[in-house]
N, C-alpha and C positions, 0 to 999 in steps of 0.2 A: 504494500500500500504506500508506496514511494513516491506517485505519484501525484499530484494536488490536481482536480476536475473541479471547471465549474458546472452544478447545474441552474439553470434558472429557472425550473421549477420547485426549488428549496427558499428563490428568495421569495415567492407568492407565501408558500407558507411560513417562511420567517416573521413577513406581512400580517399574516392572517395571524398567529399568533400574539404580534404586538398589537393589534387592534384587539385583542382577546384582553390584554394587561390593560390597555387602555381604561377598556367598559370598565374592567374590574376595581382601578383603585379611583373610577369616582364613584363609586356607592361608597361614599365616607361613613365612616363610623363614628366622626368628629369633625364639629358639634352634634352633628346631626347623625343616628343612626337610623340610616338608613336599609340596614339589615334586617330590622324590625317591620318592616312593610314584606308578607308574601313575598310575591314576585322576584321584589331587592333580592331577599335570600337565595332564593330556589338561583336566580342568574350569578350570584356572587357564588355560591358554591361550587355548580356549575362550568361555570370560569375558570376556576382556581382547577380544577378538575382534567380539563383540556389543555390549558395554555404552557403549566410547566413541563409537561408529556413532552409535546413538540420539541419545547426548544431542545432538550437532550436528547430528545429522539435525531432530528437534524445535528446537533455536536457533534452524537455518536458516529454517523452518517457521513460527516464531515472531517473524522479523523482521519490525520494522514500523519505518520514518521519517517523518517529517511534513514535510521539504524544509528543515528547519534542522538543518544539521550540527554548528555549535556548541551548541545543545541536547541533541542529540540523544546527541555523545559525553561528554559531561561524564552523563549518565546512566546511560551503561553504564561510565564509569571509577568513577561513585558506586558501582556496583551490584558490578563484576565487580576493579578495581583497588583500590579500597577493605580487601577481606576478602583481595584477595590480598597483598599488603603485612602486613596484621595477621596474617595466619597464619603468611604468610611469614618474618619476623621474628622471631617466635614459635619458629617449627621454626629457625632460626635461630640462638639462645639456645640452646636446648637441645642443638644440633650444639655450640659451641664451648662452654659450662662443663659436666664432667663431671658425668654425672647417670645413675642407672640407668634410666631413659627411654628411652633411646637406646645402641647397642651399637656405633658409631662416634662419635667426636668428631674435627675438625675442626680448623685454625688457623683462626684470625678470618678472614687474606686471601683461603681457600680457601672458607670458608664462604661468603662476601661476592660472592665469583667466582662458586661454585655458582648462587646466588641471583638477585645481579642480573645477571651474565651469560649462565646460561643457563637461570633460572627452576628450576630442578631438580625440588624434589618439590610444587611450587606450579604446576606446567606449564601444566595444565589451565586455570585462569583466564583466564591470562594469553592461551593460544592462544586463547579465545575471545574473549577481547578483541580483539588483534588482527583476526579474522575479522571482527567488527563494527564494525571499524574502517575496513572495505575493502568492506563490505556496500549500502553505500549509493553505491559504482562499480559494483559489479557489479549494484544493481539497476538502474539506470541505464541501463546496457550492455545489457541483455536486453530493454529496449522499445525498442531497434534494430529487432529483427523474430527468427525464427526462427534465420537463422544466426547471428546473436550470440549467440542460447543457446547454441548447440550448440558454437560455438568457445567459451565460456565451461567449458561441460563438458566441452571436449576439455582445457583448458590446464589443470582439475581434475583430471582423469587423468594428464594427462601428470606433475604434480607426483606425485601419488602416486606412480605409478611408478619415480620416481627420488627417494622419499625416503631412501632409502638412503644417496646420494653428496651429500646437504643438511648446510650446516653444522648444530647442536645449538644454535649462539647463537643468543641472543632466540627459541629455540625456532622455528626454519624448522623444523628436520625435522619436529615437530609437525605444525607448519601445513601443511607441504606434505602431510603424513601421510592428517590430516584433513581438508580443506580441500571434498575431493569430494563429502562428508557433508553439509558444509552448505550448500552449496551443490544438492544436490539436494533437500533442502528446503526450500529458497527456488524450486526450479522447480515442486516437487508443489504448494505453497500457490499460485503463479502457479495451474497447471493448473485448482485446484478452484475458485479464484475466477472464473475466466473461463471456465470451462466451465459452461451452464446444466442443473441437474436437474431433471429432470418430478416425480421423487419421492424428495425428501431422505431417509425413514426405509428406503425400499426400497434406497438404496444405501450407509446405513451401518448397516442391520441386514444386512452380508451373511451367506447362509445358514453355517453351522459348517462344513461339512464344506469350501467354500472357504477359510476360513480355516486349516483344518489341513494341507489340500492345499500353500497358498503356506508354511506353514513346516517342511513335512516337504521342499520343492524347494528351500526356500531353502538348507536345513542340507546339504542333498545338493549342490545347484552349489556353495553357501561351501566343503564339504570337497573339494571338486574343484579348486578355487581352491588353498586353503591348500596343497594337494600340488600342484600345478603351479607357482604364486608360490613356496611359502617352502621347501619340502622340495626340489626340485628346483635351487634356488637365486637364480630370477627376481627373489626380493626381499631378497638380498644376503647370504645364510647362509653359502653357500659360493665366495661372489668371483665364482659365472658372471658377476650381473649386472654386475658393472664391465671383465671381459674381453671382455662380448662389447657390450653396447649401449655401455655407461657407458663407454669405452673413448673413444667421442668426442663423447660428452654432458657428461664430467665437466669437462675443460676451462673448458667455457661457466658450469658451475654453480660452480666456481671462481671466476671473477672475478664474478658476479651476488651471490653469498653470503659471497663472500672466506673458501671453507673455508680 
């Protein structure tokens, strides 16, 4: 995977994505919550639901190394650790000196804590950071053969599923969160490149009505998903998931994450 491709149908959904972020941080929660209106909820949830998928889905997708690791990370620390620090810092300041910006403020040590130990409202960066930081094992590991993918994608799930009982520092729950995202877009990109096409425009012109098909099933299995994981309690709403799996999972994720 040496080689860097652009496609431009990743910048439509990069697109589509940030107009997802968009909707979602103005249904303010301050002054006014707006979450408390139906609707507000069910689309801010919603939201949140689809939009961080994406972006690590296309990272994933978008990975590319040339077989030098020290090149390779000091590029994405320019890229991705660089603006999170300056932002960071930034939100930062403005948590600890009183300022109508902002409707909490902070003590220094708290602020400092939020920050650099658990990334706080700079999360995002950072988890991709990391992720890319681990990108270049995990591609590695996948031209093992077949079952090194598939354990690769099983040990992505299995973190998801237990992000719940993940410590918050240095953003594991994050990682563990998202991690299956990117990682399935580093197997789709696998898939297309080593798969040969008879006819490139015949299989990404596909017809409309397929396309509405896979998002009218998506939205249907996701909301089947979301009531069986989070409404029912699978992904830790209401404590099932630690009485009953996490019960003697959590132990182990204990001492690995030192919750």
């Amino acid at each position: 995977m040496a080689e860097k491709k652009y496609f431009p149908q990743l910048d439509r959904l990069r697109g589509m994505a940030i107009l997802m972020v968009l909707f979602y941080h103005s249904i303010l929660v301050y002054p006014l919550d707006l979450t408390q209106i139906p609707w507000c909820k069910v689309l801010h949830t919603n939201l949140w639901l689809v939009e961080m998928p994406i972006f690590f889905l296309v990272a994933g997708w978008c990975f590319c190394y040339d077989g030098s690791y020290g090149s390779y990370i000091k590029k994405k620390a320019w890229r991705l650790l660089v603006p999170h620090f300056a932002f960071g810092l930034l939100d930062l300041l403005l948590r600890v000196v009183p300022n109508p910006l902002v409707h909490e403020t902070y003590p220094i040590g708290k602020a400092c804590k939020e920050f650099f130990i658990y990334a706080s409202n700079e999360w995002f960066l950072w988890t991709l950071f990391c992720m890319f930081a681990i990108a270049p094992f995990v591609h590695l590991c996948m031209q093992k053969g077949k079952a090194a993918r598939i354990l690769i994608l099983g040990v992505a799930l299995f973190l998801t599923l237990i992000q719940n009982i993940m410590t918050t520092v240095f953003s594991f729950k994050n990682i563990a969160n998202f991690l299956i995202y990117f990682v399935m877009g580093m197997l789709l990109r696998r898939t297309m490149d080593s798969t040969p096409r008879k006819n490139k425009e015949e299989v990404e012109n596909v017809a409309v009505w397929k396309r509405c098909f896979g998002i009218v099933a998506g939205v249907i299995v996701g909301s089947l998903l979301i009531k069986v994981l989070q409404w029912h309690g699978w992904n830790g709403y209401d404590e099932t998931w630690r009485l009953t799996f996490g019960k003697w999972v959590q132990p182990v994720i204990e001492v690995l994450t030192f919750y």
